[in-house]
N, C-alpha and C positions, 0 to 999 in steps of 0.2 A: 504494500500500500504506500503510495506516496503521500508526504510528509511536507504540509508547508506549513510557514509561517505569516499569520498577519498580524502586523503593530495597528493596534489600535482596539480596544475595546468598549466601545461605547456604544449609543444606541445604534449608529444608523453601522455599525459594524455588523448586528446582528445577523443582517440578511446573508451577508457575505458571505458569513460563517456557514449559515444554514445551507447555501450554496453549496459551498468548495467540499459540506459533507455529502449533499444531496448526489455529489458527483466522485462520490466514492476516497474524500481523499481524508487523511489524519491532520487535524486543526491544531497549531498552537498558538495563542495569542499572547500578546503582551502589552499593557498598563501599567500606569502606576497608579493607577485607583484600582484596589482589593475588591471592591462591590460595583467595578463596571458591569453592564445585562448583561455582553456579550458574553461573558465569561463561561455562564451558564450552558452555554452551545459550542462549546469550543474540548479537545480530547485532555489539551494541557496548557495552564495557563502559570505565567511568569510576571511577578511584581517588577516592573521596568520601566521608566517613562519611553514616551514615542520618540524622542529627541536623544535616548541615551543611545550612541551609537556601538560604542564597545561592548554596554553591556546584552543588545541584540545579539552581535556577531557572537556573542558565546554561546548566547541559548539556540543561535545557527547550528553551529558547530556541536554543541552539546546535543542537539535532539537530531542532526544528521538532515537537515530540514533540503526535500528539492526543489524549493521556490520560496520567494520571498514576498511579498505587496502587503499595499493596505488599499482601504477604500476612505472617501469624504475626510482625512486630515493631512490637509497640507503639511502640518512640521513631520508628518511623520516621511514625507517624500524624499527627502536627503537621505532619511535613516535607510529605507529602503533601498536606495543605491549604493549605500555604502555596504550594508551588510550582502551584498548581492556581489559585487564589486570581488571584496573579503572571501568570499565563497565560490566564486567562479561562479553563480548561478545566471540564470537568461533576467534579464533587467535593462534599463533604459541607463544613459552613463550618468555620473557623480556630476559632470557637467551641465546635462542636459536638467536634470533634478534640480540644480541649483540655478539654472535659469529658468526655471519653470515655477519656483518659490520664493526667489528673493528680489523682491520688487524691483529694486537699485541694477541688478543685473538683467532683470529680466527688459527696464525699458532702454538700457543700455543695447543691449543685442538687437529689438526691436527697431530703436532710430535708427543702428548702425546698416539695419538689411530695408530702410526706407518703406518699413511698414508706419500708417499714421497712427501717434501717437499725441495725445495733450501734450503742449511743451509742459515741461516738468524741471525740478532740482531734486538731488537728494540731500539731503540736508542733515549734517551731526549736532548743529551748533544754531541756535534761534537767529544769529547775525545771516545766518545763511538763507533763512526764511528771508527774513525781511532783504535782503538782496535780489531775491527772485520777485514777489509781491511788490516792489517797487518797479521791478524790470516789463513785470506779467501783468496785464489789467485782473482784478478778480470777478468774480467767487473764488477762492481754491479750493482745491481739495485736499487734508493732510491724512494721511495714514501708515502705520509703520512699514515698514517693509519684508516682513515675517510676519505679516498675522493674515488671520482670513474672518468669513463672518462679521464682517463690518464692525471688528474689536476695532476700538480705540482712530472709527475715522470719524470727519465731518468737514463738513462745508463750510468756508468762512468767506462775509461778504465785508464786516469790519474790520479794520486792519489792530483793532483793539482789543478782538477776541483769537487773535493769533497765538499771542502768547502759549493761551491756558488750552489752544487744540494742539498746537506744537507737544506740551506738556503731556497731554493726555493720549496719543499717539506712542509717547516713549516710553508709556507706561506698560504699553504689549508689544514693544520691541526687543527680542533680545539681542540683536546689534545696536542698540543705541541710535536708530540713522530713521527717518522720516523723509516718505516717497509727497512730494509738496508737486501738486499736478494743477493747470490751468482748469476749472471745471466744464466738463462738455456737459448740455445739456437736451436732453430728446430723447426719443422713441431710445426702448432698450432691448436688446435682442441676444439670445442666450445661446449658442450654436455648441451641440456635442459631436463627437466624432471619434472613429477608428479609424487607427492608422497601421497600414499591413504594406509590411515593407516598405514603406516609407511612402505608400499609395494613401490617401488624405478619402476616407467613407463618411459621406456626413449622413446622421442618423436623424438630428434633430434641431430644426427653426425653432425656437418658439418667442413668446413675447415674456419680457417678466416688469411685471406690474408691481411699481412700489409707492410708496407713500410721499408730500411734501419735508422742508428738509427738516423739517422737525423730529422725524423718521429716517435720517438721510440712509437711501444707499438698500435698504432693507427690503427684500421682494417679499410682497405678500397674496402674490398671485403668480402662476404660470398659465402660460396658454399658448398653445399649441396644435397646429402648426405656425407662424410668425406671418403676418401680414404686411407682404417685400413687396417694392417695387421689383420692378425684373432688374432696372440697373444695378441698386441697392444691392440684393441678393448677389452678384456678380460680384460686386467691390470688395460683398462680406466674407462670401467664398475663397477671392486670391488674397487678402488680407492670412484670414483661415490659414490656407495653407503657402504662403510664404512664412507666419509667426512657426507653424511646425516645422519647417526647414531650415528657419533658422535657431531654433535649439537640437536643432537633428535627432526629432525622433524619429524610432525609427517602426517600431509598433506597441503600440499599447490607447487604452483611452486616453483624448484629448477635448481640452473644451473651449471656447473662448468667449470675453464677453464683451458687446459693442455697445456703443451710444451712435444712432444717429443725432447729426446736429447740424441742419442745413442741407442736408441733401449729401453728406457727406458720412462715413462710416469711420468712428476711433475707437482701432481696439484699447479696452481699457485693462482687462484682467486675460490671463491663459493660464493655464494648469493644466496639466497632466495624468489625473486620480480620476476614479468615480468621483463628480459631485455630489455633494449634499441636498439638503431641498426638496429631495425626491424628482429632483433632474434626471437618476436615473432610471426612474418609472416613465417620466414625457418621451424620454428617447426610445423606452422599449416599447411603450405603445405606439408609439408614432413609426416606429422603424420595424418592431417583430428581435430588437439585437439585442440581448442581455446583457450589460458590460459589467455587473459581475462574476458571472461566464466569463466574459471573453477576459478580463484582469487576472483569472484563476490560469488558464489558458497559455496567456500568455509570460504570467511569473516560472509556468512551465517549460517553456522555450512551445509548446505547441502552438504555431502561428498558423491561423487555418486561413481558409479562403475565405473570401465574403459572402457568399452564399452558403457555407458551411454553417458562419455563424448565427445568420437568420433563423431562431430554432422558436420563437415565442408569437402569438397573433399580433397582429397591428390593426391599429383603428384608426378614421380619417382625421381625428381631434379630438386632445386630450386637455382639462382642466386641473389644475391646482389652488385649492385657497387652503391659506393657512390661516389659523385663529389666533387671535392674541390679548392682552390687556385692552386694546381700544374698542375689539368686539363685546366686550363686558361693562355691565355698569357699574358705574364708578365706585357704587357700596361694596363690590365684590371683591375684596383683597385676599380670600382663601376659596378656594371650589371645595366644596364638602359633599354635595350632591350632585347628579346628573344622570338624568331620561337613560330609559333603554335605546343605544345606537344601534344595539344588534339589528335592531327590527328594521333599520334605515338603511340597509345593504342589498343590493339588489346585482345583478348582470353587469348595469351601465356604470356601479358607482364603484371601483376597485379597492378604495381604502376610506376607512376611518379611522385614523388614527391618533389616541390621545397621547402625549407622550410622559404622559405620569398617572402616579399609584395612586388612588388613597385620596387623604386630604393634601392639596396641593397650593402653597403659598403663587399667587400670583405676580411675576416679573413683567418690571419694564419693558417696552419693547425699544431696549437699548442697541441689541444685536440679532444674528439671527436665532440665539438661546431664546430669543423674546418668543418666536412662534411655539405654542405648544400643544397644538394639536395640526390636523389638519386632514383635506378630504380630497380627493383626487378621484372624474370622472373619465367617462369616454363618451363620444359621442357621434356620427355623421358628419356633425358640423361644426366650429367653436362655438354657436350660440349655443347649440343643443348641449353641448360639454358641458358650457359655464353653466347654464340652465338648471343643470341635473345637479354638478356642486351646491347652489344655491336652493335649491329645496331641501338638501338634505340641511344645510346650514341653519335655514329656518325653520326645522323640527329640531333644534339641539337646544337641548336647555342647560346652565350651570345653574345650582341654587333657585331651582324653580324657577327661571328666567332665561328669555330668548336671549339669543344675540342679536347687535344691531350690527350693519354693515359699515365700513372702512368709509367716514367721511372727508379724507383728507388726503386723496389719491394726487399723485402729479401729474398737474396738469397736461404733462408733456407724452405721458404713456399712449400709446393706439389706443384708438378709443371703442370702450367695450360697455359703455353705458347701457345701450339698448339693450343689453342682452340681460338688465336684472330690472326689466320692467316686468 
């Protein structure tokens, strides 16, 4: 039986796990939280953060492990080429990983191969901000350059809240250094992808719908497939795949994420990992391609063909809403109770998912830990998708109490109003 390892056990690890067993193979994960979920689905688990790299390579080497990955944690993406690297196993190189995660190099390689990017600085030192912010008209945008999840970003329009976003940035950095980008603002579109042998498969358009900036940056909707111009689409595509050619991958999942702004397409973010979010439910509905399959796969060195890996149904449009504090009303600081959802599952609606036990203290929607639950539809059409989310949304009750909908959408998202008349 073959033996891999995945770093990361957390929630959205769960499935992974369930996966790589589903498909006959021996699990062992590794955390540094003792009571991560995943733990429970996995053959052997190891107390180790995702970021310790020497100490993976030994539980490699100790359990004879023949493949390495994770899925949805960017810091653990280094780790993963490292101990793979360490191991002679089949992985993506220490190179490509660290430009795939550390923002500073990643929009480095990007300007350098003349894909468009926000002019940008990276910045160790606040003199350095305020050098560019003088140079740059604003908003800007500040965010570390090793975090993900919209830790520690935000939008600044005052040059008198710099400071304290500066501050707040380097607080989930651990290089000390802040990615300070011009803000682009517009349509935002989320593109997933497999890459086989260096061939660029894209699986999934969609739109991701997020809040004004008060919320900055936070998707609290997916929808899918993505409503492009045909130019558009074109721009987004060789963007796509010049960003993967220039970190030279060479196969594994890819993602990247754009802002239209003028008729113009700026990649803003790429990674390399399954997404989060349940990104990779929109791609496997949309597409029929399971990429944690195909991540199991390929930690194997088994690189199949694209039609090999088509193994799951596809439907013409898929929804995502996610729940949060703003859907609640404001008396509800703890969930204690909630309605039977079982009964609200049907063919069309593929998940309901709360992502906690019990009574559960309700968070900010500071990052995207703030979403915590959420529902994810299929449908013929996106109306019909979004349609079928939203009835089920409005049969959910917390505390004997409906939800209200997301009043504070940006303005700048495709516009999907008509579909929650």
């Amino acid at each position: 039986m073959n033996k891999i390892l995945i770093i990361g056990a957390g929630v959205e690890q769960v499935g992974a796990i369930k996966i790589a067993k589903d498909m006959g193979l021996n699990v062992v994960v590794s955390d540094m939280n003792p009571n991560a979920p995943a733990i429970k689905f996995a053959d052997t688990f190891y107390k180790i953060s995702t970021t310790d790299i020497i100490g993976n390579i030994e539980i490699g080497k100790k359990e004879n492990i023949n493949g390495v990955m994770t899925v949805c944690s960017e810091t653990a993406v280094p780790t993963v080429a490292h101990v793979a690297n360490k191991l002679n196993l089949p992985c993506f190189s220490i190179d490509t990983a660290n430009k795939a995660t550390n923002k500073s190099e990643m929009r480095n390689v990007l300007s350098e191969n003349n894909i468009r990017v926000a002019p940008y600085t990276i910045a160790d030192t606040f003199n350095k901000v305020i050098d560019f912010t003088n140079e740059i008209n604003g908003p800007w945008v500040l965010k570390p350059v090793d975090s993900s999840g919209q830790r520690g970003a935000s939008v600044i329009s005052n040059k008198n809240l710099l400071q304290n976003a500066f501050n707040e940035a380097l607080l989930y950095s651990n290089t000390k250094e802040v990615l300070v980008d011009k803000f682009v603002e517009g349509q935002e579109v989320h593109v997933t992808m497999q890459v086989i042998n260096k061939k660029v498969h894209f699986l999934a358009f969609s739109d991701r719908i997020t809040l004004n900036r008060d919320n900055f940056g936070i998707a609290v909707r997916h929808i899918g497939p993505s409503i492009l111009d045909s130019n558009i689409k074109y721009e987004i595509i060789d963007l796509c795949e010049k960003s993967i050619k220039a970190i030279n991958l060479e196969n594994g999942v890819a993602t990247c994420e754009l802002i239209i702004e003028n008729n113009k397409a700026f990649l803003i973010e790429l990674a390399i990992r399954v997404p989060g979010g349940y990104l990779r439910e929109v791609a496997m509905y949309l597409s029929g391609v399971d990429i944690y399959k195909t991540t199991v796969w390929n930690c194997l060195g088994e690189n199949k063909r694209y039609d090999e890996i088509v193994t799951e149904k596809s439907y013409p449009a898929v929804s995502v809403k996610f729940i949060s504090a703003i859907n609640l009303n404001p008396k509800i600081k703890k969930i204690t109770k909630i309605n039977d959802i079982k009964q609200l599952e049907t063919n069309e609606i593929k998940l309901i998912n709360l992502h906690f036990n019990n009574e559960f203290e309700v968070p900010e929607l500071k990052s995207s830990v703030g979403r915590f639950a959420a529902i994810i539809g299929i449908g013929s059409s996106r109306e019909q998708a979004v349609k079928r989310t939203e009835n089920v949304f409005n049969l959910i009750e917390f505390n004997r109490m409906n939800l209200k909908e997301y009043n504070n959408y940006n303005e700048f998202n495709v516009d999907f109003s008509s579909y929650l008349n």
